[in-house]
C-alpha positions as a printed Julia matrix, in Angstrom:
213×3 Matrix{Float64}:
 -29.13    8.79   47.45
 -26.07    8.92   45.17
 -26.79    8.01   41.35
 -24.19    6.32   39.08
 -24.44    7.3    35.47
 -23.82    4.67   33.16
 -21.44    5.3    29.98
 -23.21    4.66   26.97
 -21.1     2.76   24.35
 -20.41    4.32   20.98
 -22.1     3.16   18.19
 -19.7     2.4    15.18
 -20.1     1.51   11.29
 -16.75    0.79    9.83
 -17.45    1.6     6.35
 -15.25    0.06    3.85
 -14.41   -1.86    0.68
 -15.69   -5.61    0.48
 -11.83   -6.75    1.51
  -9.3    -6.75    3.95
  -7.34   -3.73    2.85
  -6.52   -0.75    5.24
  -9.45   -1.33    7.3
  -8.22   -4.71    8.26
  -6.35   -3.65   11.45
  -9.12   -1.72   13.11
 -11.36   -4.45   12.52
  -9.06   -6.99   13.96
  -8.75   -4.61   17.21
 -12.59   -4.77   17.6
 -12.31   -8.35   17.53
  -9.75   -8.07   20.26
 -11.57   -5.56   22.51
 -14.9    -7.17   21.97
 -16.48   -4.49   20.4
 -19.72   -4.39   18.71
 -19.57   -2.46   14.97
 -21.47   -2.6    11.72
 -19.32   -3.84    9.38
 -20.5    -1.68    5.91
 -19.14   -3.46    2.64
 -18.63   -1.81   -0.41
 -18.55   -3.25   -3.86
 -16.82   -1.41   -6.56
 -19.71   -0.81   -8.84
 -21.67    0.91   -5.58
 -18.28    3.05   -4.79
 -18.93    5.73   -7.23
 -22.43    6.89   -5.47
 -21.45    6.67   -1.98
 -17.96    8.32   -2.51
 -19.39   12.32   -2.29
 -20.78   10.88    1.24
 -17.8    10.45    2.62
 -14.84   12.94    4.07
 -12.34   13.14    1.5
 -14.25   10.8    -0.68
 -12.1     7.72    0.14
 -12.36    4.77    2.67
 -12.11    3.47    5.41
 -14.17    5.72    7.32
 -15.1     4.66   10.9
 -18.4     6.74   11.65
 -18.93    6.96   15.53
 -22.22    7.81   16.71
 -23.04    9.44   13.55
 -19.92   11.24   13.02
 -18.09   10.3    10.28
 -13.89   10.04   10.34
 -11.63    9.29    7.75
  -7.96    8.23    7.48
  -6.74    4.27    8.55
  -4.31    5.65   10.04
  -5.41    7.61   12.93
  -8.91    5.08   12.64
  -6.09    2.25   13.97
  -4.62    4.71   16.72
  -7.74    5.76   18.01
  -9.65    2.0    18.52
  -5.62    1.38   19.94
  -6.17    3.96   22.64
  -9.38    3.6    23.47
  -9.71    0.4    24.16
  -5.44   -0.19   25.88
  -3.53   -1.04   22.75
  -1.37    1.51   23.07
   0.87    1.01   25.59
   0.87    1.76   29.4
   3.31    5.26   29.04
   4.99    7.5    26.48
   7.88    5.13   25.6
   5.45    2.38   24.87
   3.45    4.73   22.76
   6.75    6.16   20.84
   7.65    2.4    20.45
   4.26    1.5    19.01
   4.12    5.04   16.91
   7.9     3.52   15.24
   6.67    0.29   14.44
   3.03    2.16   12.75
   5.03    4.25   10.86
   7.84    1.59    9.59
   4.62   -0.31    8.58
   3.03    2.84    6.56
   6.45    2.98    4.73
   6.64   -0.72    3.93
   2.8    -0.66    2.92
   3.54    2.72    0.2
   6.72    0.09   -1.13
   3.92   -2.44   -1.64
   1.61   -0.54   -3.47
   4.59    0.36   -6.08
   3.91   -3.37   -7.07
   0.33   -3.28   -6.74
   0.05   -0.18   -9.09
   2.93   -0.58  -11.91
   1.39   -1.65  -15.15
   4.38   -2.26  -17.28
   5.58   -6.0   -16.54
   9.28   -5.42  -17.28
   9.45   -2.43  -14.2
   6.89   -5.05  -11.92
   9.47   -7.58  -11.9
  12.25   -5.0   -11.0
  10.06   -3.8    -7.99
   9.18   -7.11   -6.97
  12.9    -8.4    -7.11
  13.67   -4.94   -5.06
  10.99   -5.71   -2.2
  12.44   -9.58   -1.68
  15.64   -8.79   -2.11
  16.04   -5.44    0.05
  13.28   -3.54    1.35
  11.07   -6.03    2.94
  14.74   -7.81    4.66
  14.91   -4.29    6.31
  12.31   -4.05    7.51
  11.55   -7.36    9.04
  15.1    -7.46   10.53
  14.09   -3.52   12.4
  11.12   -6.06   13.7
  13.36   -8.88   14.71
  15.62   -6.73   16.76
  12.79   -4.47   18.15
  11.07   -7.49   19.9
  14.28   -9.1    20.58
  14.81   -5.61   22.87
  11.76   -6.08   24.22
  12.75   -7.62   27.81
   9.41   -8.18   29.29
   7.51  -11.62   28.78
   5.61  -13.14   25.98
   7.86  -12.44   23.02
   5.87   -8.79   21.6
   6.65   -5.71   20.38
   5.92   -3.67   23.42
   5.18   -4.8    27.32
   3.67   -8.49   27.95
   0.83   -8.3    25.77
  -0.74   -7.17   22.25
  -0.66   -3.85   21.35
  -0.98   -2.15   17.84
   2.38   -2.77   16.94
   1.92   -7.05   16.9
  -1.81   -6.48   14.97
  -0.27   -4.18   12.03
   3.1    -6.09   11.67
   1.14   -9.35   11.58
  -1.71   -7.76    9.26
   1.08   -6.71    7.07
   2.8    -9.94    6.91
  -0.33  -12.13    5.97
  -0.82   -9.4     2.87
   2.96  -10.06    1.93
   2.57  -14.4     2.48
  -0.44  -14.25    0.09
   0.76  -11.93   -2.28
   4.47  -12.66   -2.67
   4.81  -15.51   -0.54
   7.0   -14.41    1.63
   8.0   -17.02    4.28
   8.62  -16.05    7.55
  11.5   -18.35    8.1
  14.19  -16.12    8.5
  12.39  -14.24   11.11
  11.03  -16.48   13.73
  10.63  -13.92   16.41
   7.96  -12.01   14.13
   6.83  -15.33   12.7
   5.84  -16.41   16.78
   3.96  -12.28   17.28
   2.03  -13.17   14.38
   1.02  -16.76   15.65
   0.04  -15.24   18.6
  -1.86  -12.08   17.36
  -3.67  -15.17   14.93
  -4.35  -17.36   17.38
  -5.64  -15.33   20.17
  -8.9   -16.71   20.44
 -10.59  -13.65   19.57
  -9.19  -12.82   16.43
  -8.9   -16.55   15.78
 -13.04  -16.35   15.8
 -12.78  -13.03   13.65
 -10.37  -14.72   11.09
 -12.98  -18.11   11.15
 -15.85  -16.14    9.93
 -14.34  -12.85    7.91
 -15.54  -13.05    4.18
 -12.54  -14.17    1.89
 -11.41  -11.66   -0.25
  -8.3   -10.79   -2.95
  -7.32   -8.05   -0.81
């Protein structure tokens, strides 16, 4: 008699703020790969007594099986690869990784305006990000999914992948921060309809708890 052993699934706790912030993405991928985790909510007033519990005493942390991880980045990559949002071979990948990266440079722009106190240097930022940094960057999207040959209009191959959930993560932030219309970029305006409206993350973004961030 032959025996099959049967893979147990990982048990996660996505520990986080009580927001969308940089946990967003990875929760957005379990929503997409139908993954069961405990979402764990911070307030700010609990923050200071859980901190020394964590890794480098920041969040998110996504603890698997007990194990606890740190860093949003590599959080996003690993959920990506795991569960075949990462592309089919290396090009893919480097295409995805160049698109994550792009997105971790827009995001540290951001947080310039998010951070500056004085109003006088906030407007100068802001008027900075509208008028230059955030055209560059959403014209580098435009033309990478215009290269994109293969059907259905994404980043990378025929289908979501890490790129389309961080670019259209990224560009909700920026539409209800700076309201940024997507106008001038309808090819990354239609990968964020579809990342949104995937019917999956549609039922994700239906019952998420509203937030200011």
């Amino acid at each position: 008699m032959s025996s099959s052993k049967v893979m147990k699934m990982p048990e996660y706790k996505l520990h986080y703020f009580n927001g969308r912030g940089a946990a967003e993405p990875a929760r957005i991928l379990f929503a997409l790969a139908d993954v069961e985790y405990e979402d764990v909510r911070y307030e700010m007033e609990d923050w200071p007594a859980k901190k020394p519990e964590m890794p480098l005493q920041a969040l998110p942390v996504l603890e698997i099986d007990g194990k606890m991880m740190t860093q949003s980045q590599a959080i996003a990559r690993y959920l990506a690869r795991e569960y075949g949002f990462n592309g089919t071979d290396n090009m893919e990948t480097f295409r995805i990784d160049e698109i994550h990266e792009a997105i971790v440079e827009l995001q540290r722009e951001l947080y310039k305006l998010h951070y500056e106190k004085d109003e006088d240097k906030k407007k100068e930022i802001n008027q900075s990000l509208v008028d230059t940094i955030i055209p560059k960057f959403m014209n580098f999207f435009e033309r990478r999914i215009t290269e994109n040959h293969r059907s259905g209009g994404y980043f990378v191959g025929d289908g979501i992948t890490l790129a389309d959930v961080l670019v259209y993560n990224i560009t909700y932030n920026m539409e209800q921060k700076l309201k940024l219309s997507l106008d001038k970029w309808p090819k990354t305006a239609a990968v964020c309809k579809k990342v949104a409206s995937h019917p999956k993350v549609s039922a994700w973004l239906k019952k998420r708890p509203q937030s200011e961030f």
